[in-house]
N, C-alpha and C positions, 0 to 999 in steps of 0.2 A: 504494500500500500504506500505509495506516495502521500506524506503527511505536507502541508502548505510551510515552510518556514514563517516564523511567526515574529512579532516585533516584542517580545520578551527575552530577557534573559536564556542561557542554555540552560536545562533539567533535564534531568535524572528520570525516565519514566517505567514502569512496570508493565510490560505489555504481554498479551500469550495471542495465540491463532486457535480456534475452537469451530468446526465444523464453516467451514471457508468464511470467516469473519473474524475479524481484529478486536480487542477488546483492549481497553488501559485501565491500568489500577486505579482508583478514587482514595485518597488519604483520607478523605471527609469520611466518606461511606464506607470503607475498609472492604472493596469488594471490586471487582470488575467489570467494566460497563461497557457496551458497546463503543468500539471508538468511530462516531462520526464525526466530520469537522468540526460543529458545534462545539461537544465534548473534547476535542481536543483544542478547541480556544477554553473551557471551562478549566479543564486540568492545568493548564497554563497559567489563569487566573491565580485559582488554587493556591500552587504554588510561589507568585510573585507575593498574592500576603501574607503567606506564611512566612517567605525565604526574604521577601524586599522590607515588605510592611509590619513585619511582628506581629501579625497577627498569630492567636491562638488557635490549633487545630481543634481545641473543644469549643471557643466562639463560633466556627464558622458552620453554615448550614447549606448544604445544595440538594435543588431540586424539590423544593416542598410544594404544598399546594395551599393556598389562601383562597378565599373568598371577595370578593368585589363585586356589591350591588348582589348578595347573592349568585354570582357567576364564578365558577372556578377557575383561578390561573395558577401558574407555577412560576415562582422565580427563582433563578439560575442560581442564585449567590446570595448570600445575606451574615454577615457579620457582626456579631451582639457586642455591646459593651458592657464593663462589671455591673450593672444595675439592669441588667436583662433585656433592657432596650435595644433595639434594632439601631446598631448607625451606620452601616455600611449597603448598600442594593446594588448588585454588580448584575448586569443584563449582558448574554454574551452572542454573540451571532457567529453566526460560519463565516470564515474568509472572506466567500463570495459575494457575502449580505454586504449591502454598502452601510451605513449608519446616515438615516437619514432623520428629519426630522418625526416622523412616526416613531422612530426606535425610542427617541427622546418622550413623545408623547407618550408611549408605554409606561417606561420607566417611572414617566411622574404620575400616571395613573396607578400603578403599583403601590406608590408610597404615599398615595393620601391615605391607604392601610397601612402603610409598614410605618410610615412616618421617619426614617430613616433621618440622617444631619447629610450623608455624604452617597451619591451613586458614581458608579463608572459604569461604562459602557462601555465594549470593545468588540473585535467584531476579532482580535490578535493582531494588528497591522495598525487601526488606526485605533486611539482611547483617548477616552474624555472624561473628565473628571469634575463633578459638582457639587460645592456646597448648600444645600441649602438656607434660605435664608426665611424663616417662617412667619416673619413680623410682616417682611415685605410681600412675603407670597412669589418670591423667585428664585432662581438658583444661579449661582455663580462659580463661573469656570476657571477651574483650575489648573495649574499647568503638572500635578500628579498630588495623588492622595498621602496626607501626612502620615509618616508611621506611629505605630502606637509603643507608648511607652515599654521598655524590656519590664 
């Protein structure tokens, strides 16, 4: 399988081949998941705030399902802080997805539930990084996400 080079750091990944499909290991999930591009911009995620941003591997959560308006969605990424709150919503696309204004529009649909301080958004090539600002009701870009204290 030709994997897309990615505009992260190099990692270390755990991979196996299971009746003619790729799978890669999940650090979050402790299990093996199909590897589609998606998931292989996810896994990359993963690892940059673990390995870049200090994040804890017990803070981080991927792949859940919430509710919105009663509708069920899933988001990719979400990173808690010591007081159980949500501050991190990472939204990830395949390579080939461009990141366009709808991707944004998702995102911030996500976290008038999650209520998040900080999203990225990355598709592994291009990432954007937002503060939220909840007084003003906007978000403000960043040029990468602060790490969080050792």
């Amino acid at each position: 399988m030709k994997l897309a080079r990615l505009n992260f750091p190099e990692y270390q990944f755990k991979f196996k081949y299971k009746e003619n499909k790729y799978f890669i290991f999940s650090e979050i999930r402790k299990k093996y998941l199909q590897l589609t591009p998606e998931e292989w911009v996810r896994q990359h995620c993963v690892l940059y705030l673990l390995q870049e941003k200090n994040h804890k591997r017990i803070s981080l959560n991927e792949e859940k399902s919430f509710k919105i308006n009663g509708i069920e969605k899933r988001y990719d990424i979400v990173s808690y802080a010591s007081d159980a709150t949500i501050d991190l919503v990472v939204e990830c696309k395949a390579p080939k997805i461009q990141i366009q204004q709808s991707t944004f529009d998702q995102i911030a649909r996500y976290n008038l539930v999650l209520k998040a301080d900080y999203l990225m958004l990355t598709n592994g090539l291009d990432h954007y990084f937002c503060q939220m600002d909840y007084k003003k009701q906007t978000y403000n870009f960043l040029r990468d996400l602060p790490a969080k204290n050792k």
